[in-house]
N, C-alpha and C positions, 0 to 999 in steps of 0.2 A: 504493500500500500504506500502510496507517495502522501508528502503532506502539502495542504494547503492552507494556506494565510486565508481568514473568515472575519470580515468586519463588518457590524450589525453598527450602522448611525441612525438616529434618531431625525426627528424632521430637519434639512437642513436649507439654507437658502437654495435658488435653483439654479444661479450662474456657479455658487460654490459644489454644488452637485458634479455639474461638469467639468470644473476643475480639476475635483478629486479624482473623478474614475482618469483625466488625462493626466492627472502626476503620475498614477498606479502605473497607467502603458508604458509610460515613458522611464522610472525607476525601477519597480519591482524586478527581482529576480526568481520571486516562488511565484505560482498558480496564486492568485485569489479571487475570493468570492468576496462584493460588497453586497449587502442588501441595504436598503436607504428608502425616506420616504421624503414629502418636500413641507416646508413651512409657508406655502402659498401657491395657489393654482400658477400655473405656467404654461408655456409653450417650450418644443424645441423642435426645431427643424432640421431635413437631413443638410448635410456638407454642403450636397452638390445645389438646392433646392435656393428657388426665388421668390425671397420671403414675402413679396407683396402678391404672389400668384398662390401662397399658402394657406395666408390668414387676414382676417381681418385687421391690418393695422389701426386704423382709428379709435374700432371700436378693444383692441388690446391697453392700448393706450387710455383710453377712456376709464376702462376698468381696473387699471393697472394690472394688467396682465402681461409681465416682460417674456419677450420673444426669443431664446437664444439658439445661436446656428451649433450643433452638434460637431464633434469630430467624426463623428462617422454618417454612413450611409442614411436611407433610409426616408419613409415621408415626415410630415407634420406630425408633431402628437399633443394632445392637451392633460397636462401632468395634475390629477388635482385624486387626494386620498385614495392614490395606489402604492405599493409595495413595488420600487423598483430594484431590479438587480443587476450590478455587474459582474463579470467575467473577464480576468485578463492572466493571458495562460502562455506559455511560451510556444511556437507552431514546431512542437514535437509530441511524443506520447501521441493522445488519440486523437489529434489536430495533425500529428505531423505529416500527413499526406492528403491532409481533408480540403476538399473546396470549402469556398464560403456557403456555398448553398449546402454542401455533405453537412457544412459543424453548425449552420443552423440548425438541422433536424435531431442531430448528435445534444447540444445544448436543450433543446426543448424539451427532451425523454424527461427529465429527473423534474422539470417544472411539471407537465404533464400525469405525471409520476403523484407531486403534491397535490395535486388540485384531484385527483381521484380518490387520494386517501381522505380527501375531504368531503366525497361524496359526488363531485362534481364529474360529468361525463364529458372529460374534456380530450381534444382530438386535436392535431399538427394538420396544420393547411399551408404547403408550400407557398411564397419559400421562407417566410418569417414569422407566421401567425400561428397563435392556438386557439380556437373557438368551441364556442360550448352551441350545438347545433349546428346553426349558420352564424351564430355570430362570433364575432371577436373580444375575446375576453385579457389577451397576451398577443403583444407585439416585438419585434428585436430588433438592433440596429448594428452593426458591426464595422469596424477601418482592422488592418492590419499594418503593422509600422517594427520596424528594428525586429522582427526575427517572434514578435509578439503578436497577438491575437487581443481588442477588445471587446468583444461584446456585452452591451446593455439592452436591456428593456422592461417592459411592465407588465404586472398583473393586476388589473382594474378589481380594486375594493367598495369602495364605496363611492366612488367619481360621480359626479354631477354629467351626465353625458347630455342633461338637453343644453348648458353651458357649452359644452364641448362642441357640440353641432352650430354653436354659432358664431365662437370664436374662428374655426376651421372654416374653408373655403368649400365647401361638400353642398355639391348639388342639392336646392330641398327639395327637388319632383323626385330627384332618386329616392331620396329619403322616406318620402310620401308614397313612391310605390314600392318599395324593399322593407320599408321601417326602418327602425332602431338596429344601425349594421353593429353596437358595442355591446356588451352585455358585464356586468359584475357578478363580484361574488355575493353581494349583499342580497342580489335581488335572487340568489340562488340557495343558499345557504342560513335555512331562516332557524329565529329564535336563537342566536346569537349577535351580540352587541358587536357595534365593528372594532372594538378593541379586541377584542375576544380573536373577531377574524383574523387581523393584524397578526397575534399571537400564532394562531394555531399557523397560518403561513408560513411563519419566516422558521415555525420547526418543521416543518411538513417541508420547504424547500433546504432545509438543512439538512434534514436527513436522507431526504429523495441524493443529492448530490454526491453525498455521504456513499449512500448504497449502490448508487448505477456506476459512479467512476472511481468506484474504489478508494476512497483519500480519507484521511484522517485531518480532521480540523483543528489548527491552534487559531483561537479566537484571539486577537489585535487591535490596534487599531493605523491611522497610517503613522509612517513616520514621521520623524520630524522634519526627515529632508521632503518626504511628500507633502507636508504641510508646508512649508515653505514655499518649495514650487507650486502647489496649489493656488496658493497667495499670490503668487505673479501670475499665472495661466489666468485666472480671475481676473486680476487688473489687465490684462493687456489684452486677452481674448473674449469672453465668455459676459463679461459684464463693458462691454465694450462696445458702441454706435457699426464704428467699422469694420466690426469681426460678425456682428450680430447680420447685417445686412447687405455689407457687399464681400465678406470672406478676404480677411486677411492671410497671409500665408502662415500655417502656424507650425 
């Protein structure tokens, strides 16, 4: 069994969200697992993506709802009382010959994994989503850099998704003939508080992790050299006009 670095944060801002998991890629030398949630509805966008063809600017603005560009792939998402998680692993072990589309489906097992042990009948729909039926309950986003793999994304808890549908730039006739394409756990999983849910997740995805890829966890948190860089990726990227909207080089 190999070991893995396992760091559980508490709600944190949403530009320092994206800092942290890019110090992780860019320092760590073990596998780690973050799980994180956020201290305010957000946005983030993928890399390559044209933030005014995403989301509503005015009305983000309006509600203060900051918009931030991702390091990796990937579309719009609207970040508001979900359980996100990161992944940053070196591209060897069971990444070392994997496409990005293989270690999607490879990553999902053990999230898939939790959400069944929780009752939930949940299912991988290429080439990044997990949904429960038809809908989408988990999403992913992934960059690869320096010999390293990150992948993040979310498992919607308790999200506000008719906010969600109007911050995002999402057809409403689609919406009006498909429905509600998002789905939670709250609205699946009843007779439990969503603290309660919170909880049972972030052990149900620890231990799915645990069990499917073999590792043994030593719980952390980052460093201090990750904190550090953090604190700059933050100022110069992440929380930043010209990173957020026309993609600085980072």
């Amino acid at each position: 069994m190999t070991t893995w670095r396992l760091i559980i944060h508490n709600a944190c801002a949403p530009s320092w969200n994206m800092a942290v998991d890019s110090a992780i890629l860019r320092l760590t030398k073990i596998p780690t697992l973050r799980l994180y949630r956020w201290s305010k509805p957000a946005i983030t966008i993928g890399y390559f993506q044209d933030i005014e063809k995403e989301v509503h600017i005015e009305l983000c603005q309006k509600d203060d709802i900051p918009v931030i560009r991702r390091l990796t792939g990937g579309g719009a998402v609207f970040h508001h009382e979900e359980l996100t998680y990161s992944l940053v692993h070196p591209l060897q072990g069971p990444f070392g010959k994997s496409s990005i589309t293989h270690s999607y489906s490879l990553i999902a097992q053990p999230l898939i994994h939790a959400l069944r042990s929780m009752g939930v009948d949940a299912q991988y729909r290429p080439i990044n989503d997990i949904i429960v039926g038809n809908r989408k309950i988990s999403g992913s986003a992934q960059t690869r850099k320096e010999g390293k793999l990150l992948q993040h994304g979310t498992i919607l808890v308790a999200t506000d998704t008719e906010k969600m549908l109007q911050y995002l730039t999402i057809d409403p006739k689609k919406i009006k003939q498909e429905g509600n394409p998002v789905i939670t756990l709250s609205e699946i999983v009843k007779g439990l508080s969503k603290e309660s849910i919170f909880e049972q997740l972030i052990k149900a995805v620890t231990s799915s992790f645990k069990e499917l890829f073999a590792v043994n966890f030593e719980e952390a948190d980052i460093t201090l050299q990750e904190n550090d860089m953090a604190i700059e990726l933050e100022r110069s990227y992440f929380s930043n006009e010209q990173w957020n909207c026309r993609r600085l080089s980072p």
